[in-house]
N, C-alpha and C positions, 0 to 999 in steps of 0.2 A: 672627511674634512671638507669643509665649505669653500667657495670657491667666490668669488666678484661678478656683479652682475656685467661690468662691465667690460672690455677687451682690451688688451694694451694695444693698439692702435691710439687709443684713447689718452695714454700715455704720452705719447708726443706734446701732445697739447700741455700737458700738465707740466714736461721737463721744458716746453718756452715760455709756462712761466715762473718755474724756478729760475730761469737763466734771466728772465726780465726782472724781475726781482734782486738779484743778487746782483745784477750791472746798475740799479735804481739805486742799491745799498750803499756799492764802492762810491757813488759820484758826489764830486766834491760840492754836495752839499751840507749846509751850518746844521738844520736839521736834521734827524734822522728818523724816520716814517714810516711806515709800512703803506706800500701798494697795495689799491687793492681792498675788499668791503675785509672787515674784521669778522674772524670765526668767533662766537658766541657759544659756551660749553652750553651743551643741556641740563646738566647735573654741574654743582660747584661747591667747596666748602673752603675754607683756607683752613690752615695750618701752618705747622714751623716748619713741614717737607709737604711738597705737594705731588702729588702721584699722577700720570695723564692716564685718561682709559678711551679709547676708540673702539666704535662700535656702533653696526649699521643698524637703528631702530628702523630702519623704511628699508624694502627691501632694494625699492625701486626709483627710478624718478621719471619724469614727465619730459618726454622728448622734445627738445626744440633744437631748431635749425638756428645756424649760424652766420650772418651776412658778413662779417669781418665789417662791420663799417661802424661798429658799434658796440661800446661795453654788453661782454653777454651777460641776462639778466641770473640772478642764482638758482641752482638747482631745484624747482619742486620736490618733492621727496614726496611718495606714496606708499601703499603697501605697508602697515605695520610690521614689526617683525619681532613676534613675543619671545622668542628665544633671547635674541640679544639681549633682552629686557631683561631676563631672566641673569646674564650675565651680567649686568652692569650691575646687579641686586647683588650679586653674588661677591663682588668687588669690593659694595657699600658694606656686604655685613664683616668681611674679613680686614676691611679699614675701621668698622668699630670695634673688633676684637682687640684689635692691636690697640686700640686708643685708650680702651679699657684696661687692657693687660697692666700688672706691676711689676710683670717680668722683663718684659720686648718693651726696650725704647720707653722706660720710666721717665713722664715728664718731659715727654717728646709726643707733640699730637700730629698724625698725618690728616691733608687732605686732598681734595682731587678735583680733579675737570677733565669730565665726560663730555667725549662727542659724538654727533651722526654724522657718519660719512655717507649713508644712504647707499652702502656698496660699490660709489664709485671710487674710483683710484684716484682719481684728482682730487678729489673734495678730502683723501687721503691724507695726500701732499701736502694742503694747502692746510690743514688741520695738524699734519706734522710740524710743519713752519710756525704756525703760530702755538703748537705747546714749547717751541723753542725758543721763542722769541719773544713771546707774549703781544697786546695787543696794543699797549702803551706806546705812546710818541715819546721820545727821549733828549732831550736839546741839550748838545755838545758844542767845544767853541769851536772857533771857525774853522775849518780845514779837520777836524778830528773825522773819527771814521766809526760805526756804527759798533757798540761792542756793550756789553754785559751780562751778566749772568743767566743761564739757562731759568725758563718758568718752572719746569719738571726736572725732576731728577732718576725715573723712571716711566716707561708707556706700558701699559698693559693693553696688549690686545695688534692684531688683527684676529679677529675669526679665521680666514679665508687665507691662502696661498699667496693670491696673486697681489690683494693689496698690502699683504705683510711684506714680500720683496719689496714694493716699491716702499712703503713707511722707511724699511731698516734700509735701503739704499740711502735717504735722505739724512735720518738722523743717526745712521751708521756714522758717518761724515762728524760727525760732535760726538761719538761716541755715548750718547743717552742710553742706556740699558732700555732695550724693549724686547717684555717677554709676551708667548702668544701663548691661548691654553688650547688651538687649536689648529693651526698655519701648520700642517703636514708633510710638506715638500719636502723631498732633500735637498733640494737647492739650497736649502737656508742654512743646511749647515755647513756651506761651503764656507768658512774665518775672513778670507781673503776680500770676499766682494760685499759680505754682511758680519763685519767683526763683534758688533755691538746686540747681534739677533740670538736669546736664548728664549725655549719654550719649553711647557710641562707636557706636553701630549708627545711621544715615540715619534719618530721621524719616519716619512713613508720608504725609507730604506729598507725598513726593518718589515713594517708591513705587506709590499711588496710581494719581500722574498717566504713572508712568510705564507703567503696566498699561492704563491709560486705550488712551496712545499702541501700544504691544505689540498690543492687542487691533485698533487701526487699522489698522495697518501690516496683518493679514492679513485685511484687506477682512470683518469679524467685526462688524454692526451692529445684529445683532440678537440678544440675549448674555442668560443668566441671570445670577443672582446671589445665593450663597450666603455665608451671613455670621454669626461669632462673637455672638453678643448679650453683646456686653460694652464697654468704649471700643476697643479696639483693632478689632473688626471693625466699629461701627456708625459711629467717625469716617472709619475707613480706606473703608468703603465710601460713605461721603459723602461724601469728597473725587473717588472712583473717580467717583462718577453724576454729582456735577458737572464734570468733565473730559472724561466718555464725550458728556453732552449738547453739551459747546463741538465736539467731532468729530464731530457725527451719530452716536451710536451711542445706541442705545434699548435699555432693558432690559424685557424682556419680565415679569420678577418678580425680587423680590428677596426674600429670605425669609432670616429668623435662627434659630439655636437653642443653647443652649447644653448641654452636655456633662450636665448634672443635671438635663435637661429629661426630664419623662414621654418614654416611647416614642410616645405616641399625637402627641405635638408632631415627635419626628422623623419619624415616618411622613408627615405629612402635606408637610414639604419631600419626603419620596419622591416623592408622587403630586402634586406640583407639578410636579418635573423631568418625569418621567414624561408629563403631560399637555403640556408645552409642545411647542413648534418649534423654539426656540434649540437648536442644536447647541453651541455654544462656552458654557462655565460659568465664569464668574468666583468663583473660594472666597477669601474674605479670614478664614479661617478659623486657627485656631490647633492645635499639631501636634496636641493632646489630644483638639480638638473634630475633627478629620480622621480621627482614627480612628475616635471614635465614626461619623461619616455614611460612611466604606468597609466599613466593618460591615455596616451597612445597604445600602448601594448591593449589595455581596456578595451579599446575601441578596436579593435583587429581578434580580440578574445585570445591572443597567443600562449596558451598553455602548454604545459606537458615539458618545461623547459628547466633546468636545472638551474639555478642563478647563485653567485657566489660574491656574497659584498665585502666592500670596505667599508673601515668602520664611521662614513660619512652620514650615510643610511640605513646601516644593518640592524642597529638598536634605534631607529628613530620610529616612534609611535605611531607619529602622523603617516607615514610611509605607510605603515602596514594599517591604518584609517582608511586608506584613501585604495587600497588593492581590495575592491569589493565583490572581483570577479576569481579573489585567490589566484593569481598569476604565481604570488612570491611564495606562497605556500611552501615549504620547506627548504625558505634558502639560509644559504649557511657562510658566516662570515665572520672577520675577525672585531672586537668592537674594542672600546679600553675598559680595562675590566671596572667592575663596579664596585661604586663607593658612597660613603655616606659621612654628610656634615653634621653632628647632631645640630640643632638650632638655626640650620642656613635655609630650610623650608620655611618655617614658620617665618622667618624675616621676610622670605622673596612673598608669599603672600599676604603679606602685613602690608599693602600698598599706599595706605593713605600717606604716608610720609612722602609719597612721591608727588602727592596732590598741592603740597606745602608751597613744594617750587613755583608753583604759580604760573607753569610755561605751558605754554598752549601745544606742545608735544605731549604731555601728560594729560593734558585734558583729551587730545583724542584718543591718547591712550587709554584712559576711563571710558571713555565712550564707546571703543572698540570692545573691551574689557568685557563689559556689561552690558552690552546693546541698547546703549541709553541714549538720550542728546539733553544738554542743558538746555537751559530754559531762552537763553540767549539764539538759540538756532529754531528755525521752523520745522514743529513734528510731521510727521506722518502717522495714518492711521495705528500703520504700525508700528509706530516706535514709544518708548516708553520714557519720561521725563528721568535725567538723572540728578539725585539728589547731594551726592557727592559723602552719601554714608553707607554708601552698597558694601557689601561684603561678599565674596568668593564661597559663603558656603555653598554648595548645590552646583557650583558652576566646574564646567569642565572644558577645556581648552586645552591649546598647544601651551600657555600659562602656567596653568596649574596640573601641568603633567611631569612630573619630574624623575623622568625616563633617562633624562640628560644628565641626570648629576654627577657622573663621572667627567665630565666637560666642566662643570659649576665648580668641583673640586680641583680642576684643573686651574680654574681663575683663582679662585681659595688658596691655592699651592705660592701660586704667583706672586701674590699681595705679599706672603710670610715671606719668600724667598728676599722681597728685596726690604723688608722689615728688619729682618737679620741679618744683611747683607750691612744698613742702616747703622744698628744696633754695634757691629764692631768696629766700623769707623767712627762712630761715634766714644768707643771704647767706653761703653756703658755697662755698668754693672748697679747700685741703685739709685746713679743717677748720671746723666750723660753728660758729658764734655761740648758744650755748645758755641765753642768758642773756634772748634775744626770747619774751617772752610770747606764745603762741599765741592766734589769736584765730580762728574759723571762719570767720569774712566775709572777712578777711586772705586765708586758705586760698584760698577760692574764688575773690575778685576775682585772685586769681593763676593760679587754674588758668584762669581762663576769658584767660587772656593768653597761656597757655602754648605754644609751638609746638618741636616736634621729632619727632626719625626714630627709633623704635627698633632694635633691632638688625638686624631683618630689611630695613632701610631704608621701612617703612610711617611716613608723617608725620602727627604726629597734632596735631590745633587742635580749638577749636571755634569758632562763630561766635556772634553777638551772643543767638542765641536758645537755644545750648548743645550743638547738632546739629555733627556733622562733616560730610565734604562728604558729596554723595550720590551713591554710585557702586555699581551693581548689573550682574551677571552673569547673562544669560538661558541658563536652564537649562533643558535637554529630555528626558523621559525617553526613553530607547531600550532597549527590552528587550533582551538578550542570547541565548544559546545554551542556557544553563544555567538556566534561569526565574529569572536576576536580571536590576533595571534597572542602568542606566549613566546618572550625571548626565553629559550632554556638555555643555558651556558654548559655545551658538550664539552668543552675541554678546553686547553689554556697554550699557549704559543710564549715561551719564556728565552729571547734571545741571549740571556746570559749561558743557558744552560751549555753542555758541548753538542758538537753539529751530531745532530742522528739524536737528539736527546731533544728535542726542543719543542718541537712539538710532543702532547699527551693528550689521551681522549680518556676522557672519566664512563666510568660504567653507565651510561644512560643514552637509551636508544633515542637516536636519531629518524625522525620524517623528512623523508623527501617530497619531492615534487610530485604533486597530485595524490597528495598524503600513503605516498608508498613507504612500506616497510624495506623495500630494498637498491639499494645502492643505486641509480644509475648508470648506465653504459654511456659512453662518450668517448668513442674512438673512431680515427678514419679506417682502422684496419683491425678487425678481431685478431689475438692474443697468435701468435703463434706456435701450437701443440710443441712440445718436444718431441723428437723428431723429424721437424721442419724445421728451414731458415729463411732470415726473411731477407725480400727481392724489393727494393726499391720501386717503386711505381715512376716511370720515366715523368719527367715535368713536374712532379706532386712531394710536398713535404716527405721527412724524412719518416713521421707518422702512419706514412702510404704506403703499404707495401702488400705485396704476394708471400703468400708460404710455402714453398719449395720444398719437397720433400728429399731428406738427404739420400744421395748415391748411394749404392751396394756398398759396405763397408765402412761405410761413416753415420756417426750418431749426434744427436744433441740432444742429451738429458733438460734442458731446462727453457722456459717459457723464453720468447721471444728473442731465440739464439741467432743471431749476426751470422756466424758459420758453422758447416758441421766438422765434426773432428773424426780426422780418420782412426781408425782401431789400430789398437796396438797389431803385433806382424801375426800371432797365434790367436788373434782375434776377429771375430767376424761383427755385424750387425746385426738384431734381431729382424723380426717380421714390421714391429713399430720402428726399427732404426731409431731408439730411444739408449739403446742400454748394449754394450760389447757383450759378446758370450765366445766362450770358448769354439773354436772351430773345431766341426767333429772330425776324430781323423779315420780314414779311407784308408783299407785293407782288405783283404780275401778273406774273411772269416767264415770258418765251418760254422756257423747260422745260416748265414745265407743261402738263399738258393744254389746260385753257381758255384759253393763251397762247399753245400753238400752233394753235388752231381759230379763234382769232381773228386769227393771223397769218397762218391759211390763207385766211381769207373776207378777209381787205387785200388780200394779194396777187392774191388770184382778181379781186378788185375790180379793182384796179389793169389782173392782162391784159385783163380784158373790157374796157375801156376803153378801152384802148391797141388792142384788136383792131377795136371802132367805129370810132375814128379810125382807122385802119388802114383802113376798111370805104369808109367817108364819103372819105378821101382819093383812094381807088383809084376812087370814083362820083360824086368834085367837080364833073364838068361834068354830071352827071344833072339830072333838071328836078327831083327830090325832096329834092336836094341843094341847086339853087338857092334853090329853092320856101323851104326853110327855114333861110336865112339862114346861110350856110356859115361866116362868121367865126363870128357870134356860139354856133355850132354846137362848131367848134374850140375856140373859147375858154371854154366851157359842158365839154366833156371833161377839156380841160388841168385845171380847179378838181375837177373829180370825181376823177380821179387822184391831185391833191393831199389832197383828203378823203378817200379812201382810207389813202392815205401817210403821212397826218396822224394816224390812227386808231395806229399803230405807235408812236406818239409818248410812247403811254397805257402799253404795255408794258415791262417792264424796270424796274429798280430807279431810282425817282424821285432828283431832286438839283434843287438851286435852280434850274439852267438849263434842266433839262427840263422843272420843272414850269413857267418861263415861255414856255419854246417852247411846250408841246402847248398851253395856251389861246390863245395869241397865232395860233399857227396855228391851230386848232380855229374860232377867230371868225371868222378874215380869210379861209381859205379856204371855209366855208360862204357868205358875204356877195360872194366874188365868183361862186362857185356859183350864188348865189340872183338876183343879179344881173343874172348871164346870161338864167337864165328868165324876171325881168322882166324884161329889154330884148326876148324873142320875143315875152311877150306881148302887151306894147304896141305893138307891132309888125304882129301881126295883127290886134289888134284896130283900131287905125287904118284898116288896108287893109281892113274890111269893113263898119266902120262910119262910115264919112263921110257923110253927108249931104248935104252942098252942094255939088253938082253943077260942074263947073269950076273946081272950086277945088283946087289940088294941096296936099292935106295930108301925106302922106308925105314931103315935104320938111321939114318939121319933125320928122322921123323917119328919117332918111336913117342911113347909116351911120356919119355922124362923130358924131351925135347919137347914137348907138347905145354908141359906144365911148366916149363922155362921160359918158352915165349909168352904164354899168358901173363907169367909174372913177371917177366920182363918190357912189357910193351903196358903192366899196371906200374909197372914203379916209377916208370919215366913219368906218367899223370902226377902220379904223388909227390915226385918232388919238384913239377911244376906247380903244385896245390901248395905246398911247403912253403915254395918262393914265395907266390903271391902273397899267402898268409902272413909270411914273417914282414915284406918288402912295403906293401900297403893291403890290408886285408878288408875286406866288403865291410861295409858299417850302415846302423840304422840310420837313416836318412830322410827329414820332413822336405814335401815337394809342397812347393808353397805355386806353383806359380800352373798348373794343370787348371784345375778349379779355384775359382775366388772364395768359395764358405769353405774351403773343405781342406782339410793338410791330406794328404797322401804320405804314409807310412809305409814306406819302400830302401829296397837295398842299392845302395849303392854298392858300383864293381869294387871303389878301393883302386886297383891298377886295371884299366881297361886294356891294357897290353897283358896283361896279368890273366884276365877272362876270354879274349879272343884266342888267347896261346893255348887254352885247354879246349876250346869249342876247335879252335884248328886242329888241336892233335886228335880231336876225337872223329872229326871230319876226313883226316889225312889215316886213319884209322877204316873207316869204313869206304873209304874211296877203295882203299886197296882189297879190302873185302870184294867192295865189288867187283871189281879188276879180275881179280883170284876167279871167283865165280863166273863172271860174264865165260872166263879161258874154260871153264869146263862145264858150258853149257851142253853140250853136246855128248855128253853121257849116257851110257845106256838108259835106256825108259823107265826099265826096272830099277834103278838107283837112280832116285830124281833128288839128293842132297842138292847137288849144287843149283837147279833151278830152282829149289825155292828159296836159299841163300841170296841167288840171285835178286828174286822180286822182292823177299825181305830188306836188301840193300838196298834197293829201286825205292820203296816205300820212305825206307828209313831216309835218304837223301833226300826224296821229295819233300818230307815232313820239313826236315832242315831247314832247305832251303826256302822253302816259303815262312819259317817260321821268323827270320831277319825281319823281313821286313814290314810284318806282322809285330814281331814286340815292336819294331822301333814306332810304329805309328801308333799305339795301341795306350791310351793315355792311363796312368791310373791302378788299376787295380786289376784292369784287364790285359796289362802289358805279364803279370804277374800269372793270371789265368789262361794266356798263349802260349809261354813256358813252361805250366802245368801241362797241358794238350799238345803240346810239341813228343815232352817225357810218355803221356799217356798215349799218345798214336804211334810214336818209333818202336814205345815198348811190346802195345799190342801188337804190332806189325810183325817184330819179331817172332814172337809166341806164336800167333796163329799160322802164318807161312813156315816156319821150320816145325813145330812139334803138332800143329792139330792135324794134319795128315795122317803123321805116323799114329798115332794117339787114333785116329779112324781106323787106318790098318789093324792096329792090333785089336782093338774092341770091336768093330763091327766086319770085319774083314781077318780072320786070324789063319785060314788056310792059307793067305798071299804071307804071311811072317814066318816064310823058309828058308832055307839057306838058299835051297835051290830057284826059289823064286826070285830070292834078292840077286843071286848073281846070273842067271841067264847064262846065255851062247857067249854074249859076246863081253863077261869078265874076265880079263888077263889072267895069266896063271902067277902074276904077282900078288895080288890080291890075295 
C-alpha cells in the first residue's frame, strides 16, 4: 500500500483551514462563499449522480517557504505519476460500463470529477471540501446560513493510508461513502473515528498477521524490520511485532524512514542492516519509499539478505526494474491475488480521449507519455516534436505495464459497488424511480449491505468494519535468463480459512536469496537438539538462548524444548538424554565374574567336603575316626555341604521365594552346623573333665543326648525362621536410590528383628562353642579336638564380626557378595581346622591312627 508524500505535521495546517473555513461559513453573512482559490477537477463529466475520484497524478510538489504575511501561493505539482493515471482510466472505463449497461441503473447516467492531490494531505482536504460543497457562490436571504445538497454522492479513492484517514476524517463528518481500492491501514477500519470509510483491497490486519505467519512457516526467528514512517507502515508493522511475538519470532531492529527523509536518516537504516545478524528482512514499506532504500542498498551492494514484502512492492514491476544489482532476488511476499478486466487494458491505453480535455495536465501527460514536446514549447536536440497522434505501440513504461491490475480491479470493484448500491435506492428494475431524494447515509448504509459478482465472476461485500474478505497470494521473485524478475505465485494466504489452515504453498519450488535452492537460516540462536534445553541469553531476546544439555535422568525428545522432563521412577536417561529406557537392574549373577568365583569357591567347598566324608567313611573303623565321634562327624559335614550349597542361594536374580529360601536356609543350616561342633565339644570336654571319680558321667552325654541337642538347639532356629516367615517374611525388593541408572534387585529382611534374632542365635550359638573349647584347651597333645574347634570358632567369629559392618556399607550387589564370603570363609574355616588334619593323619600319617597314640599317658581311665 502507498503511502503520502507528505507528513502529518503538515496536517495541522490543513485542519486551521478547515477550522477558518467553517467559522467564515457560520458568520452571519447574506452571502455564502467559499474562502479561498476554487479546486478545479482535472477529469469532469456531468450526469444525473456524480461520482468524486481523488488521485495524486504528480507525485510531488515544489517546496516553498512560508512567511505568514501573505496568501500562500498554490501548490506546484511535479513528478508525473503513471499509475494513478492508470487508476483514474480504470474509474473512467467502469463509469462507461455502468452508463452503457441496461441492467445497473437503466436510464440513470453517472458522472465524475477527478482530482490531483499531488500527494499532499491538504490539497486532500481542501479537495474533499470542495467535492462536498462544490465551487458555486450561493445567495441566501439575510441571516440564513450556508446549506445544500452534497456535489458527490460517493469518493473514490485515496491511493495511500495516510491521506485516506484524513479525506474520510473530513467527509466521514456528512457521511459521503468513500471507498479506497488501496488505503491498507487498519486504522480505517476503526467505525467510530471513519464511519463513512469502506475499501476493496484487505486490511493490513490481515496482512500483517499473515507475514507474521509466512515468516514462521520458514523456521525465520530472528528477522529485521524495515518500515514506511507513516500509518501504513508503523500500524502495519505493529500488528506484524505483535503477531511475530505470539509465534516466537524476535526482531532484532526495527527501524523507519520516510522517502523526504535527509540522506544521513537513510544511511543509517543502511548501517543498521549492515551491522545485524538477521538474514530475513521484513519491509512494510510502500512502492515509493522501496525505491528510495534499493537505491541505497545498490550503492552499498548489500546482498546475501533474505527480504519479505508487503503487497506495496512485492508485485510492483518497476521495483524489480530498478534492482539491477539483484539485491531482491528471491523475495518473497504477500500481493493481492491476480485479476483480470476483460476490456479495461485496451481502454487505459486508448489515451487520446484524454487529450479531448484540453487541460494542460494531460498535455504533459502526453509529453511524458511519449517523450515529445508540442510545438508550442522550445525543442532540444533531443527531443522530438509531439503530434498529438502518437500511439503506445512499441512503448513500454510504468503506463503500459499492467502488473497492477489487481489494484485497477480494485478501482473497477469500487465504481460497481456503489452503482448497486445506486441501483436499490433507486428501486430500479427497468427503469428507475427518480423522484427518491438522494441522501449519502442512504447511499452508504446500502453499499455496506451490498453483495455481488462482477463480471469476471469476483464477489464483492463488505463486512461490518468495511474491509472485503482477506485473501492474498505469496509471491516469489525468480530471476529469469534475460536479467528480468518473474512474479511466481508459491501459494495463497486465505483468512477465511480456520487458524493452521490458512496459509498453503502449491507444489512449485521457490528461489531464494542469491538464487539459492535452499531455505535460509535466520536465527539468533541454532535449533536446540533434543536432548538439550534452552537457557535464555541474559539481556538478549527470548530468541537468544544456550543449549543445556539435560541432567542425568531427564530427557527432552523434541526440538527447542523449554525444559527437560525427568524419567519416570524405573526409568533412566539415555547416552543422548533424548528418550527414557528402562533402568538395568543390578544383581549377583552367575555370568559374572564375581558370580562365577563365588560359585567356584561353593562348589570347591561342597567337593572338599564331600571328599572328607568320602575320607572319614573309607577310615570309619579307625581309632581317629572313632576317637571323634563319627556320627556327629557325618552329620557336622552333611550341614557344611548344605552351607556351602546354601551360599548359591545368594546368586541369581532374586524373587519373593528365593529371597525366603537363602535366609531360611542361611540360618537353619549354619545352626545345625554350629550345633554339631557343640555337641563334640561338650563332648570332650565331659570326657576330660570329670572329677568324681566313679561316677559315669558320659552317660549323660551319650549319643542319643548327642543327637537331641543337635536337634534341639536346630528346632529353636526353625521356629524362629517359622515366625519370621509367617510374621513379615524377606521380599524382593527394587533399591532405587544406591545408583541413579541402575535398580538394585535385592532382598529385603521383612522383620529386621526377625533377621538379627537368627544371626543372634547363631552367634549366641558359637560364642559358646567357643567358650566350650577355649575350657579345653589344654588337652592332651595327642587329642587336639578341642584346639582346633577352638581356632575354627576364633575364625568363625572373626568372619562374623567383620562381616556387619562390611554388608552394611557395601552398596549393591556387593552387600550381597559379603554375605556370600562371610557363608564361604566361616564354612571353609570350619572344614579345614576340624577335618583336614585328621583327613592328613589318616592318609599321609596312618601309623599315628591308634588307639594307643590317640590316648597317651595322660588319657583318663574315663575315656
Amino acid at each position: 500500500m502507498t503511502t503520502s508524500t507528505q507528513r502529518w505535521p503538515e496536517q495541522s495546517f490543513a485542519l486551521l483551514q478547515l477550522f477558518l473555513w467553517v467559522s467564515f461559513s457560520l458568520a452571519q453573512e447574506p452571502p455564502c462563499r467559499q474562502i479561498g482559490d476554487p479546486e478545479i477537477p482535472q477529469l469532469s463529466r456531468d450526469g444525473d449522480i456524480i461520482l468524486g475520484g481523488i488521485f495524486y497524478f504528480h507525485s510531488s510538489w515544489k517546496s516553498t517557504e512560508n512567511n505568514y504575511t501573505q496568501k500562500p501561493p498554490p501548490l506546484e505539482c511535479i513528478s508525473l505519476n503513471f499509475r494513478e493515471f492508470q487508476f483514474a482510466q480504470a474509474m473512467l472505463f467502469a463509469i462507461e460500463e455502468v452508463n452503457n449497461s441496461t441492467d445497473l441503473l437503466p436510464g440513470i447516467s453517472l458522472g465524475y470529477k477527478i482530482y490531483d492531490t499531488c500527494g499532499a494531505i491538504t490539497r486532500s482536504i481542501k479537495v474533499a471540501l470542495a467535492l462536498n460543497d462544490g465551487d458555486e457562490s450561493v445567495s441566501l436571504a439575510s441571516g440564513g446560513r450556508c446549506s445544500g445538497p452534497v456535489q458527490v454522492q460517493a469518493v473514490m479513492g485515496e491511493t495511500s493510508s495516510s491521506p485516506s484517514t484524513a479525506l474520510a476524517t473530513v467527509i466521514g463528518a456528512f457521511h459521503i461513502p468513500q471507498i479506497s481500492h488501496f488505503a491498507t491501514c487498519a486504522c480505517l477500519s476503526d467505525k467510530t473515528k471513519y464511519p463513512s470509510f469502506l475499501r476493496t483491497v484487505p486490511s493490513d490486519y490481515y496482512q500483517s498477521r499473515a507475514l507474521a505467519h509466512l515468516v514462521k512457516h520458514f523456521g525465520w526467528t530472528w528477522v529485521g524490520a524495515v518500515r514506511t514512517n507513516d500509518d501504513y507502515g508503523n500500524n502495519g508493522m505493529a500488528t506484524f511485532t505483535e503477531t511475530a511475538e505470539q509465534l516466537g519470532i524476535c526482531l532484532e531492529y526495527s527501524v523507519s524512514f520516510f522517502r523526504t527523509d535527509p540522506l544521513e536518516k537513510i544511511q543509517k537504516v543502511i548501517k543498521t542492516v549492515k551491522e545485524s545478524t538477521a538474514k530475513a528482512i521484513v519491509a512494510f514499506l510502500s512502492h515509493r519509499d522501496m525505491e528510495v532504500l534499493i537505491h541505497e542498498l545498490s550503492n552499498h551492494n548489500l546482498t546475501g539478505y533474505q527480504w519479505v514484502g508487503s503487497e506495496s512492492w512485492i508485485f510492483d514491476s518497476q521495483i524489480a526494474a530498478m534492482d539491477k544489482k539483484h539485491i531482491l532476488d528471491g523475495a518473497i511476499g504477500l500481493s493481492i491475488p491476480k485479476a483480470q478486466v476483460s476490456g479495461l487494458r485496451e481502454f487505459i491505453l486508448d489515451v487520446r480521449p484524454l487529450m479531448s480535455s484540453n487541460n494542460e495536465l494531460f498535455t504533459k501527460f502526453w509529453e511524458a507519455l511519449f517523450q515529445c514536446k508540442f510545438k508550442k514549447k522550445q525543442l532540444t536536440e533531443f527531443q522530438k516534436e509531439c503530434t498529438g497522434n502518437e500511439d503506445l505501440t512499441g512503448v513500454e513504461n510504468s503506463f503500459t505495464d499492467m502488473s497492477l491490475m489487481p489494484i485497477l480491479n480494485n478501482v473497477y470493484k469500487g465504481v460497481y459497488a456503489v452503482a448497486h448500491a445506486l441501483h436499490n435506492v433507486l428501486s430500479c428494475n427497468k427503469t428507475c424511480n427518480n423522484n427518491v431524494q438522494l441522501d449519502p447515509y442512504m447511499i452508504l448504509q446500502h453499499i455496506q449491505k451490498i453483495r455481488f459478482r462482477t463480471k469476471e465472476g469476483d464477489e464483492v461485500y463488505f463486512n461490518e468494519n468495511g474491509d472485503p474478505a482477506a485473501k492474498y497470494e505469496i509471491i516469489n521473485w525468480q530471476p529469469r535468463e534475460n536479467d528480468t524478475v518473474s512474479f511466481v505465485t508459491v501459494g495463497v494466504y486465505d483468512a477465511s480459512f480456520p487458524a493452521g489452515a490458512q496459509l498453503n504453498f502449491q507444489n512449485t519450488s521457490i528461489t531464494w536469496t542469491q538464487s539459492s535452492p535452499q531455505v535460509p537460516m535466520s536465527v539468533c540462536s541454532e535449533k536446540c537438539r533434543p536432548g538439550t534445553r534452552k537457557v535464555l541469553q541474559k539481556g538478549k531476546p527470548v530468541c537468544c538462548y544456550d543449549c543445556i544439555r539435560c541432567a542425568e535422568g531427564e530427557i527432552s525428545n523434541s526440538t527447542d524444548a523449554v525444559s527437560c522432563v525427568r524419567c519416570p521412577h524405573e526409568s533412566w536417561s539415555n547416552a543422548r538424554r533424548d528418550a527414557c529406557v528402562k533402568k538395568e537392574a543390578e544383581f549377583l549373577s552367575f555370568e559374572e565374574i564375581m558370580g562365577i568365583l563365588l560359585t567356584s569357591a561353593a562348589l570347591l567347598g561342597t567337593s572338599l567336603t564331600a571328599a572328607v566324608a568320602f575320607i572319614f567313611y573309607r577310615h570309619r573303623k579307625t581309632a581317629l575316626v572313632r576317637a571323634n565321634n563319627s556320627e556327629l562327624s557325618f552329620l557336622l559335614l552333611f550341614s557344611l555341604t548344605l552351607c556351602f550349597l546354601c551360599s548359591l542361594t545368594f546368586i541369581g536374580q532374586p524373587s519373593d521365594w528365593s529371597c525366603m529360601l537363602r535366609h531360611t536356609a542361611f540360618g537353619i543350616t549354619f545352626v545345625l552346623c554350629i550345633s554339631c561342633v557343640l555337641g563334640k565339644t561338650m563332648v570332650v570336654l565331659m570326657a576330660f573333665k570329670a572329677k568324681l571319680p566313679g561316677r559315669n558321667v558320659m552317660k549323660w552325654f551319650g549319643p542319643t543326648q548327642q543327637r537331641l541337642s543337635v536337634l534341639g538347639f536346630t528346632l529353636v532356629q526353625v521356629i524362629i525362621c517359622i515366625l519370621c516367615l509367617t510374621i513379615s517374611p524377606p521380599f524382593l525388593s527394587k533399591n532405587f536410590k544406591e545408583f541413579k541408572d541402575k535398580i538394585i534387585l535385592e532382598c529385603s529382611l521383612g522383620s529386621a528383628v526377625g533377621f538379627w534374632a537368627v544371626l543372634g542365635y547363631i552367634g549366641l550359638l558359637a560364642l559358646l562353642c567357643f567358650t566350650f573349647a577355649f575350657l579345653a584347651r589344654k588337652l592332651p597333645d595327642n587329642f587336639n579336638e578341642a584346639k582346633f574347634i577352638t581356632f575354627s570358632m576364633l575364625i568363625f567369629c572373626v568372619v562374623w564380626i567383620a562381616f556387619i559392618p562390611a554388608y552394611v556399607s557395601s552398596p549393591g550387589k556387593f552387600s550381597v557378595a559379603v554375605e556370600i564370603f562371610a557363608i564361604l570363609a566361616s564354612s571353609f574355616g570350619l572344614l579345614i581346622c576340624i577335618f583336614i588334619p585328621k583327613c592328613y593323619v589318616m592318609l599321609l600319617k596312618p601309623e599315628k591312627n591308634t588307639k594307643k597314640n590317640m590316648m597317651g599317658n595322660r588319657v583318663p581311665k574315663e575315656f
